[in-house]
Wavefront OBJ file of the C-alpha trace (Angstrom):
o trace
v -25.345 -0.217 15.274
v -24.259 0.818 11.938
v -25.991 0.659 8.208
v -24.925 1.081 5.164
v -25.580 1.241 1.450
v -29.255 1.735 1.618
v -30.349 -0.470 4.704
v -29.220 -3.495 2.781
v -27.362 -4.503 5.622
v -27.023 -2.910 9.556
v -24.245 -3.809 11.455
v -24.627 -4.702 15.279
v -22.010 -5.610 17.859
v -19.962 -6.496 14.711
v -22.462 -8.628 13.075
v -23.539 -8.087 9.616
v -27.664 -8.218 9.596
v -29.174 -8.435 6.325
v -32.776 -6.587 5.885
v -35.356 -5.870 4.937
v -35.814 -3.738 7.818
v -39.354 -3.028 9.165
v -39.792 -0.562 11.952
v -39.057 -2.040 15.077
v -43.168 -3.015 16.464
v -44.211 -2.052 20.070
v -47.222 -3.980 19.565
v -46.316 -7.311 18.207
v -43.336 -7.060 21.048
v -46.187 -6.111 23.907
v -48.652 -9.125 22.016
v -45.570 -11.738 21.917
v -45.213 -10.895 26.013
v -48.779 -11.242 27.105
v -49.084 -14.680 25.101
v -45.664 -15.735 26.352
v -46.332 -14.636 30.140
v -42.559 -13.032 30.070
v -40.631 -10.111 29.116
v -38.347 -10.489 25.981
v -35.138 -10.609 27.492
v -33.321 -7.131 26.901
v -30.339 -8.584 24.434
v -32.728 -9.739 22.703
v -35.273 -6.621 22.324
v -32.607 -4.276 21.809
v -31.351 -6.501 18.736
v -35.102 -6.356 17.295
v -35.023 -2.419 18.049
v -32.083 -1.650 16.065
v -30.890 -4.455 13.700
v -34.406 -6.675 13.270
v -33.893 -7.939 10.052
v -34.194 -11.110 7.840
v -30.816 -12.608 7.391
v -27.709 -13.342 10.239
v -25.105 -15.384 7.758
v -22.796 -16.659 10.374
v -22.138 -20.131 12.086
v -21.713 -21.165 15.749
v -19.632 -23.899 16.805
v -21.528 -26.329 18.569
v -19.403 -29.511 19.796
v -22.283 -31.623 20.769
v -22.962 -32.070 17.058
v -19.526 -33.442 16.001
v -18.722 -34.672 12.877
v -20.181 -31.153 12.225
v -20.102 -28.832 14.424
v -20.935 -26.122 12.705
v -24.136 -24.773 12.206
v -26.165 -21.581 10.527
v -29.592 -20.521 11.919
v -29.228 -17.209 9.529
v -33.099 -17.068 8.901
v -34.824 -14.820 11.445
v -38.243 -14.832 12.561
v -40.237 -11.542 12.045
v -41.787 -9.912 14.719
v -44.743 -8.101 13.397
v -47.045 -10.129 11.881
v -46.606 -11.724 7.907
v -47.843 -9.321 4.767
v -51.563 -10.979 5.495
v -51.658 -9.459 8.971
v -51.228 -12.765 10.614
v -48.851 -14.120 12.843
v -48.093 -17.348 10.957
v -44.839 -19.324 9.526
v -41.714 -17.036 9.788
v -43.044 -14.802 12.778
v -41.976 -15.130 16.349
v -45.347 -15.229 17.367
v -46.573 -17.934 15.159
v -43.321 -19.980 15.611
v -44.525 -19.744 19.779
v -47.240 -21.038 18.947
v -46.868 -24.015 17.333
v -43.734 -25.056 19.586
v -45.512 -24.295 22.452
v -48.285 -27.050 22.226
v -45.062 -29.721 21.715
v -44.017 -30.314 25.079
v -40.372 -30.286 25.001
v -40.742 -26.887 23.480
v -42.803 -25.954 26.320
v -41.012 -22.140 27.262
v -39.251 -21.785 24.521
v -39.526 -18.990 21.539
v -38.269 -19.870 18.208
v -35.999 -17.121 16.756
v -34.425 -18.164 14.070
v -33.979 -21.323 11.713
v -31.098 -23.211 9.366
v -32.202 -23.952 5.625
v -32.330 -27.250 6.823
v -35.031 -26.734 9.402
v -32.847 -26.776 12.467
v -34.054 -24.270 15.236
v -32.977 -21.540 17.501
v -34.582 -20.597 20.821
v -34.598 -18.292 23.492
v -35.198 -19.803 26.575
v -38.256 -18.062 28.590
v -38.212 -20.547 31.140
v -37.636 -18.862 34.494
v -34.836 -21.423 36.033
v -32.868 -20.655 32.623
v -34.041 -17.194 31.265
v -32.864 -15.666 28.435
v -29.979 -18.551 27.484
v -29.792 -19.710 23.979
v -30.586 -23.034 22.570
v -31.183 -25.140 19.329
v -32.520 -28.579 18.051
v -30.481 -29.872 15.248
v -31.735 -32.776 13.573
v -29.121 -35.901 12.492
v -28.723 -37.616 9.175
v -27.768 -41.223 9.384
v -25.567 -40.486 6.121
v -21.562 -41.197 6.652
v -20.005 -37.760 8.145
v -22.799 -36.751 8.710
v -24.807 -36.165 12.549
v -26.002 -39.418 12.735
v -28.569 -38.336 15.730
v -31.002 -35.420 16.637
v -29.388 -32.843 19.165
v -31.217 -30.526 21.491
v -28.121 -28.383 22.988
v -26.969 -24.757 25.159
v -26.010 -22.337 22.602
v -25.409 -19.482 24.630
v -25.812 -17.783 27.911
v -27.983 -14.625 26.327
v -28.680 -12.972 22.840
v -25.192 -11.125 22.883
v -22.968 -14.205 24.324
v -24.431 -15.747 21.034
v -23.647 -12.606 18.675
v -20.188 -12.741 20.193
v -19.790 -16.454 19.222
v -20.693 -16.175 15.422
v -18.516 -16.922 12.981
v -18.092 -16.297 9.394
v -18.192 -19.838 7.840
v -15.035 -19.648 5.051
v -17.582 -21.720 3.019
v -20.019 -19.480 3.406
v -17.755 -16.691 2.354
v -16.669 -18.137 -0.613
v -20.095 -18.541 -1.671
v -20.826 -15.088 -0.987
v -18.077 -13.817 -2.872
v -18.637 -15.897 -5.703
v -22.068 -14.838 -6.198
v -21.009 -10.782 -5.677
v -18.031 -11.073 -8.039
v -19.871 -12.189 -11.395
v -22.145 -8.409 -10.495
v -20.537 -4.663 -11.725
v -18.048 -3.337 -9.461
v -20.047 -0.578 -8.636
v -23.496 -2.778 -7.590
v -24.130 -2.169 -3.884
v -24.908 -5.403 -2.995
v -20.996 -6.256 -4.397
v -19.988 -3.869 -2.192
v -21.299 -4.558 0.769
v -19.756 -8.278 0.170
v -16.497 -6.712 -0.338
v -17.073 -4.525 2.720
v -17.772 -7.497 4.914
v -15.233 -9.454 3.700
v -12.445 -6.758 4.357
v -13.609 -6.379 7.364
v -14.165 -10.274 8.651
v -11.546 -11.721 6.798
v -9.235 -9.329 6.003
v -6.320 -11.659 3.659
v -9.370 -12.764 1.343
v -8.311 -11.780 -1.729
v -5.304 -14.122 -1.484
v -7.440 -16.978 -0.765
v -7.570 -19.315 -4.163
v -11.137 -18.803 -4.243
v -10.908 -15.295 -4.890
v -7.650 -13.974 -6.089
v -9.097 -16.152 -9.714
v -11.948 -13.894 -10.060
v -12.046 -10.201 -10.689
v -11.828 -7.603 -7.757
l 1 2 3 4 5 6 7 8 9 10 11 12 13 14 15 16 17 18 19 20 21 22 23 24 25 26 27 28 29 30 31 32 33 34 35 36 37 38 39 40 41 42 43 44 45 46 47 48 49 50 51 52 53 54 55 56 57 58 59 60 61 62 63 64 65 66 67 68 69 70 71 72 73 74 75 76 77 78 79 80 81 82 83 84 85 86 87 88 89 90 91 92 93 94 95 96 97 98 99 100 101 102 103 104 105 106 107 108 109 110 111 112 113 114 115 116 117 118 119 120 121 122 123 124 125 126 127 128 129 130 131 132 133 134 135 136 137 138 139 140 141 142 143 144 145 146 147 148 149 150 151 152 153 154 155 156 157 158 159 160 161 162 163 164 165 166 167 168 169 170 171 172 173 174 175 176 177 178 179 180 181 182 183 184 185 186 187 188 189 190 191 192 193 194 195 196 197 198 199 200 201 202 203 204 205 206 207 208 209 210 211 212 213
């Protein structure tokens, strides 16, 4: 794991993670394994003990959800509980909860969501422990995934760290936000950083070699 420029951002097996950053918390880990009945599987925990933080920006390629088979679940759940000391929307605990009592969700812990409401889970069930899922939902617009998709992301937490990608629309937005701030911002840098190091011939794409740098 690496950080830089002021915990805005740790890196872990290669992954930019975007904070904040609270310290990593025994307790809610120990409360979200009694209520579960299972350990967190170790991928997983040693993600939350060194890079827990709000924000994954990547993509995984998922083929069962051609035309688009591409698909962010960049919001994280939290582990602790939310500022009002409860384990509600946006915490792993809360997000167990409420899946839980749906029975198709039955063994599953939400982890992490798309803007659109789409949902990644870690599997807790014991014939498939510690694999990777998600629930996409369709859009019966042209182009679009005209059906809901419930579909195997990933063998474990690092098979699906290892499979992110860096969405070249998603950089471009990123860039285009961080290039109207001052050179010398840190969030700025830290987009530059990222880029360089991702997508190292990105300042001779047309989106950026138009715009200062």
């Amino acid at each position: 794991m690496e950080s830089t420029d002021d915990e805005l951002v740790r890196w872990y097996r290669g992954r930019m993670v975007t904070g904040p950053f609270p310290a990593f918390d025994g307790a809610g880990a120990a409360a979200l394994e009694r209520e579960t009945g299972r350990p967190l599987p170790e991928p997983y925990l040693a993600f939350l003990r060194a890079a827990g933080g709000s924000g994954l920006d990547y993509a995984v390629h998922l083929s069962e959800c051609e035309p688009e088979p591409l698909h962010a679940f960049d919001e994280l759940y939290a582990l602790g509980p939310d500022a009002d000391g409860r384990y509600g929307f946006g915490t792993l605990l809360g997000e167990y909860r409420r899946c839980d009592a749906e029975p198709e969700f039955r063994g599953l812990l939400p982890i992490a969501r798309s803007g659109g409401g789409d949902t990644l889970f870690l599997d807790l069930n014991p014939a498939t422990y510690g694999r990777l899922c998600a629930a996409v939902s369709g859009v019966p617009w042209p182009g679009r995934l005209p059906h809901a998709v419930f579909t195997e992301v990933a063998p474990d937490f690092d098979g699906y760290l290892d499979a992110l990608v860096l969405d070249p629309d998603t950089a471009e937005l990123s860039w285009e936000d961080a290039s109207a701030l001052d050179p010398a911002d840190p969030w700025r840098r830290v987009v530059e950083a990222r880029l360089d190091r991702e997508l190292p011939h990105w300042r001779a794409e047309p989106w950026a070699a138009g715009r200062a740098h």
